[in-house]
Backbone as a chain_set.jsonl record, in Angstrom:
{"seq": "XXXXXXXXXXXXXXXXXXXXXXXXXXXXXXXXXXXXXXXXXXXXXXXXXXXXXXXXXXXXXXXXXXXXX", "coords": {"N": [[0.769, -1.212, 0.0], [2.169, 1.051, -0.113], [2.327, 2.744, -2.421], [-0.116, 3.443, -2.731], [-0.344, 5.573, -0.44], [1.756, 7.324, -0.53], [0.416, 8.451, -3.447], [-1.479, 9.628, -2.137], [-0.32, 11.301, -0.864], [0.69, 13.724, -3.025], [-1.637, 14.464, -3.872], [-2.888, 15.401, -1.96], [-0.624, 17.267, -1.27], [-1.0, 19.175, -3.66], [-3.295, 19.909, -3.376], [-3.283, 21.635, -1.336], [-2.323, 24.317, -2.433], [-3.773, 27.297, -2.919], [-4.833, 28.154, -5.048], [-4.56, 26.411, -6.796], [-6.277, 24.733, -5.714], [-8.965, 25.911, -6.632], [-9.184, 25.956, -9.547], [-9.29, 23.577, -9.343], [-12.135, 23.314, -8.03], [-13.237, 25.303, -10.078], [-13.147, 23.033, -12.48], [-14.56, 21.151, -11.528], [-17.029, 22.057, -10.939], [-17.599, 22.818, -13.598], [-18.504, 22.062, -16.951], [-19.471, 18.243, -17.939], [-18.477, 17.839, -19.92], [-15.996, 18.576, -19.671], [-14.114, 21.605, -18.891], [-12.823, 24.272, -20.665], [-9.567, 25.338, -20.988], [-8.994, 27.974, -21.249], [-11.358, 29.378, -19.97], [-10.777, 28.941, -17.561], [-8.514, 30.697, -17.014], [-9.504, 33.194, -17.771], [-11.992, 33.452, -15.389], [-10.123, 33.081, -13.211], [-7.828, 35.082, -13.626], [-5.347, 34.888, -14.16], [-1.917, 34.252, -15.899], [-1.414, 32.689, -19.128], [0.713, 30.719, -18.46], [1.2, 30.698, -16.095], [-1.13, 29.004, -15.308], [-1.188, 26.936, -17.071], [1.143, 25.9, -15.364], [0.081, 25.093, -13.404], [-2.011, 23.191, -13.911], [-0.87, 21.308, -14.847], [0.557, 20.226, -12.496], [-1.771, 19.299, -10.934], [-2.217, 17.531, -13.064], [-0.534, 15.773, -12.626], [-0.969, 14.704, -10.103], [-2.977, 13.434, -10.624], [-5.241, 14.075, -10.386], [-6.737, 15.746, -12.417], [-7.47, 15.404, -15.883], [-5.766, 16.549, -18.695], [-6.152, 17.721, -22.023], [-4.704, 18.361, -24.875], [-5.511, 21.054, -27.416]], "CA": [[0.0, 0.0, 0.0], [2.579, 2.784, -0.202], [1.6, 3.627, -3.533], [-1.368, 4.129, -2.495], [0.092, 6.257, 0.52], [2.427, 8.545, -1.634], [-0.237, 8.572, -4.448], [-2.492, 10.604, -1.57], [0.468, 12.396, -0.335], [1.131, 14.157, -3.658], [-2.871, 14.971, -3.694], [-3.061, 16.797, -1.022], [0.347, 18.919, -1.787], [-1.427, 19.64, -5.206], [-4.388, 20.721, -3.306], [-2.839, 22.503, -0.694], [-2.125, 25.489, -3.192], [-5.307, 27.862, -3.02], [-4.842, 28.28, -6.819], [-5.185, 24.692, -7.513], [-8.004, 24.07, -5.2], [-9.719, 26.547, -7.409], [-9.172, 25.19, -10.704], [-10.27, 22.407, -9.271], [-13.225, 23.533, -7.996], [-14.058, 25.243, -11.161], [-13.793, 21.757, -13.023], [-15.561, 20.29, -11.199], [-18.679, 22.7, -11.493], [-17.795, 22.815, -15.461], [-19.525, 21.047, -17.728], [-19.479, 16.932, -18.461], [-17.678, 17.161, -21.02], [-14.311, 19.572, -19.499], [-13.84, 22.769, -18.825], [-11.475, 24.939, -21.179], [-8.203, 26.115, -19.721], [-9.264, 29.5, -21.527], [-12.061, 29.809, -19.304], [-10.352, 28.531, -16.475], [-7.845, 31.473, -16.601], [-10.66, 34.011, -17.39], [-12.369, 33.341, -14.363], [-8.945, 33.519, -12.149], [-7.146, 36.405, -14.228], [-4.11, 34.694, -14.086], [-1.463, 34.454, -16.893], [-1.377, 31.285, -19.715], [2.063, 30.317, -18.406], [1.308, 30.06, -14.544], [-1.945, 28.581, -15.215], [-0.258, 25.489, -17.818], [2.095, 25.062, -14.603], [-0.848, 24.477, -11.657], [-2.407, 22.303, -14.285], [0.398, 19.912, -14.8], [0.348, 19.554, -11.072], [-3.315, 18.994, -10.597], [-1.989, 15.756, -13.849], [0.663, 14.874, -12.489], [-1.275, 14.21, -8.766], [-3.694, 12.702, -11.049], [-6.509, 15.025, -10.041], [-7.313, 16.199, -13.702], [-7.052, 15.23, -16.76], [-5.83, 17.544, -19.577], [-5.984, 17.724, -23.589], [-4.215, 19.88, -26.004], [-6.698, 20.738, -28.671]], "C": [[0.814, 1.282, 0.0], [2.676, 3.589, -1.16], [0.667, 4.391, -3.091], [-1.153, 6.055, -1.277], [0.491, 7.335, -0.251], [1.629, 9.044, -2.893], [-0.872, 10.275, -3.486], [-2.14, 11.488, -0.974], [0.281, 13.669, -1.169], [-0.681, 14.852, -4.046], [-2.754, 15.901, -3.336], [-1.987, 17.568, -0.986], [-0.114, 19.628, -2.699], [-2.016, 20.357, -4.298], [-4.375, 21.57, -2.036], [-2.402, 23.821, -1.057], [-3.692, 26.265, -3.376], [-5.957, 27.782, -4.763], [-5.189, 27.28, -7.384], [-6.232, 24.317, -7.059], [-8.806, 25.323, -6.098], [-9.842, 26.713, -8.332], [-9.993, 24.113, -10.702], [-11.912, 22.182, -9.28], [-14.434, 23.944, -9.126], [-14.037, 24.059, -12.752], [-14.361, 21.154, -13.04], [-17.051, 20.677, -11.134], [-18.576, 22.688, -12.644], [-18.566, 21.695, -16.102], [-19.132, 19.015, -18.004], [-18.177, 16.804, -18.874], [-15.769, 18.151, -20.815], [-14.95, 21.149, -19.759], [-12.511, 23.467, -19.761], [-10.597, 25.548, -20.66], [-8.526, 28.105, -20.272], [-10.425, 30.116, -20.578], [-11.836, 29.614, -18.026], [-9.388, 30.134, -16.487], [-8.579, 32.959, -16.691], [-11.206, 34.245, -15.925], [-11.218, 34.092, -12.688], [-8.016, 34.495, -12.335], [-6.19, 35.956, -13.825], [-3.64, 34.517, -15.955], [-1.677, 32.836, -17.921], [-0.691, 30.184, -18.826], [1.7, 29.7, -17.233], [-0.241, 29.377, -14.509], [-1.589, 26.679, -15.89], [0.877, 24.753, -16.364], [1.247, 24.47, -13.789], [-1.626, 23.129, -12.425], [-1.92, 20.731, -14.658], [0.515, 19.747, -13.625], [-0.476, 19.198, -10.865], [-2.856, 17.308, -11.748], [-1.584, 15.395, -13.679], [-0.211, 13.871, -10.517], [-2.523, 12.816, -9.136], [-5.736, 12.695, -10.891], [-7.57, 15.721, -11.423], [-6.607, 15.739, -14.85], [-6.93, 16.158, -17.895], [-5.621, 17.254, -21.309], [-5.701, 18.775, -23.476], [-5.152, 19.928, -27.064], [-5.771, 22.096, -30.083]], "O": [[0.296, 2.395, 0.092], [2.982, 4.78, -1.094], [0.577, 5.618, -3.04], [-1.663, 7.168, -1.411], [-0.296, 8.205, -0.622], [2.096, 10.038, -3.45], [-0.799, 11.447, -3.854], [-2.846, 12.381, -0.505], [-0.148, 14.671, -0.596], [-0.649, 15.953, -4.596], [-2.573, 17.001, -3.857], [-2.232, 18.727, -0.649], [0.257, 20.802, -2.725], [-1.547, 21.483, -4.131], [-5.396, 22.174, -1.704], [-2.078, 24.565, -0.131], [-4.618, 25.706, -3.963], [-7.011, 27.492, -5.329], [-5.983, 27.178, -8.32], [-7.092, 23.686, -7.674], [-9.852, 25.228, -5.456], [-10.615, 27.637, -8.587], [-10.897, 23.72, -11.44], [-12.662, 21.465, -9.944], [-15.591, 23.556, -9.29], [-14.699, 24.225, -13.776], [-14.852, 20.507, -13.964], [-18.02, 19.925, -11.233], [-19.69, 22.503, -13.135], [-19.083, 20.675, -15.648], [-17.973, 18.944, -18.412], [-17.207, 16.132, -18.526], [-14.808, 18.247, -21.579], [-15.833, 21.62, -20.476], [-11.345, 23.16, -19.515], [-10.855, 26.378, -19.788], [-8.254, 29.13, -19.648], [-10.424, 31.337, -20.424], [-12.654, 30.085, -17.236], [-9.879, 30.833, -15.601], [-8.325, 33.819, -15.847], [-10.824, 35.248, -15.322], [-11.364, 34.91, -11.78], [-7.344, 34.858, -11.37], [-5.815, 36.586, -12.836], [-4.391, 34.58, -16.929], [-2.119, 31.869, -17.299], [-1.196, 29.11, -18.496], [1.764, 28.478, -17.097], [-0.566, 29.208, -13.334], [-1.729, 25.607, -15.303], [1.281, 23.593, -16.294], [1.524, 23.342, -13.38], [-1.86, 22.125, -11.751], [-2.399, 19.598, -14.706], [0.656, 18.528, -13.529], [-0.197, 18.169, -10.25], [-3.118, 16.182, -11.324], [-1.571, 14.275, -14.19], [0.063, 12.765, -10.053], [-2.86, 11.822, -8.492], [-6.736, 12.004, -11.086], [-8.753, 16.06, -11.375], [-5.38, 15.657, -14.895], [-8.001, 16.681, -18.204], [-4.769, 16.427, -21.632], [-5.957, 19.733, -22.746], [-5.568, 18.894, -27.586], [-6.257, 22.248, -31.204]]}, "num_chains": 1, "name": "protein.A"}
């Protein structure tokens, strides 16, 4: 089980960032079918750049999944 352990470690560091719990949050109210990262940074008036980084943490914890379109 210490996958499992370190899996839920790396969670909750993700979501210990206010910024990420609020990505999150607005994914998880978005629609079915995904939320666009363009409307994701709308919402939070942050930049492309630092928004592409919180999101690769939120994939890498395994919290969201992301496409390039």
């Amino acid at each position: 089980m210490p996958d499992a352990l370190g899996q839920n470690a790396s969670r909750f560091m993700a979501l210990s960032n206010p910024i990420r719990l609020a990505i999150l949050r607005l994914v998880v109210q978005g629609h079915e079918a995904g939320t666009p990262a363009g409307s994701i940074q709308e919402q939070l008036g942050m930049p492309a750049s630092a928004l592409s980084h919180h999101l690769a943490c939120l994939s890498a914890a395994e919290l969201v999944h992301a496409e390039r379109e």
